[in-house]
C-alpha positions in Angstrom: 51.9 21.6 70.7 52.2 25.0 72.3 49.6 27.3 72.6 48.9 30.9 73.4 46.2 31.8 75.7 43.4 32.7 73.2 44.4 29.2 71.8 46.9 29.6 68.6 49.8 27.4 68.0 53.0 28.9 69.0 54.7 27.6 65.8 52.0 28.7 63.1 52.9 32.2 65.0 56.6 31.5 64.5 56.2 30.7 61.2 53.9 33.7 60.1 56.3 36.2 61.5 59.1 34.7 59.5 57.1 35.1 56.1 56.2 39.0 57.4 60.2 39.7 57.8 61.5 41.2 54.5 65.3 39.8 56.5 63.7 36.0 56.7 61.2 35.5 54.3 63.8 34.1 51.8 64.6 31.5 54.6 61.6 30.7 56.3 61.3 27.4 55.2 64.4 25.9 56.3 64.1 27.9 60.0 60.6 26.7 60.4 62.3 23.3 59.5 65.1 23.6 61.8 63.4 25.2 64.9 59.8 23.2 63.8 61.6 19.5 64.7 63.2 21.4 68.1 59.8 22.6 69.2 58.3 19.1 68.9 60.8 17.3 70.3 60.6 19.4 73.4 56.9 19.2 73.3 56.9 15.5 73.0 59.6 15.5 75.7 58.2 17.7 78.2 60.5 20.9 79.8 62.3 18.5 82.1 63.4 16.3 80.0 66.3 18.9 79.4 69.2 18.4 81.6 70.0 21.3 84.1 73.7 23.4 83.5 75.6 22.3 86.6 78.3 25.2 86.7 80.8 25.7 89.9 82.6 28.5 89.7 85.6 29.9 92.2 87.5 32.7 93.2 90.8 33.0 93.2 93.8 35.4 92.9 90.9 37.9 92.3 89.2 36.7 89.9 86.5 34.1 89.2 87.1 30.5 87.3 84.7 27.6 86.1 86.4 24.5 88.1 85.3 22.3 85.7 87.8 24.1 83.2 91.4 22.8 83.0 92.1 26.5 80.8 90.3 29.6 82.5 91.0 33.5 81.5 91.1 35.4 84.3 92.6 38.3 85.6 96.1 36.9 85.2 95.9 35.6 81.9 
């Protein structure tokens, strides 16, 4: 679990909130469903269980690419 500082769980929070909005009370359920399995998983995992973005970018012709791209957008394009 995740906790606040005074001790509540993050996701009863969550989950609250969602039932307060008039624009997600309808679909609370199925959110707190959805985003209730992520939260654990990453709970049970632990933060570094998640794999850090490895990005390398360039410059060239004056503008910048991702060189792991075989299609970039840049200036030219």
């Amino acid at each position: 679990q995740f906790v606040t500082d005074n001790g509540a769980n993050i996701f009863d929070l969550y989950k609250e909130e969602l039932l307060k909005n008039p624009y997600t009370a309808e679909n609370a359920r199925i959110a707190a469903s959805h985003y209730g399995a992520q939260l654990f998983d990453l709970a049970k995992n632990g933060f570094d269980s998640i794999p850090d973005l490895v990005l390398s970018i360039g410059y060239q012709n004056g503008s910048l690419y991702d060189i792991g791209q075989k299609v970039n957008y840049g200036v030219s394009k």
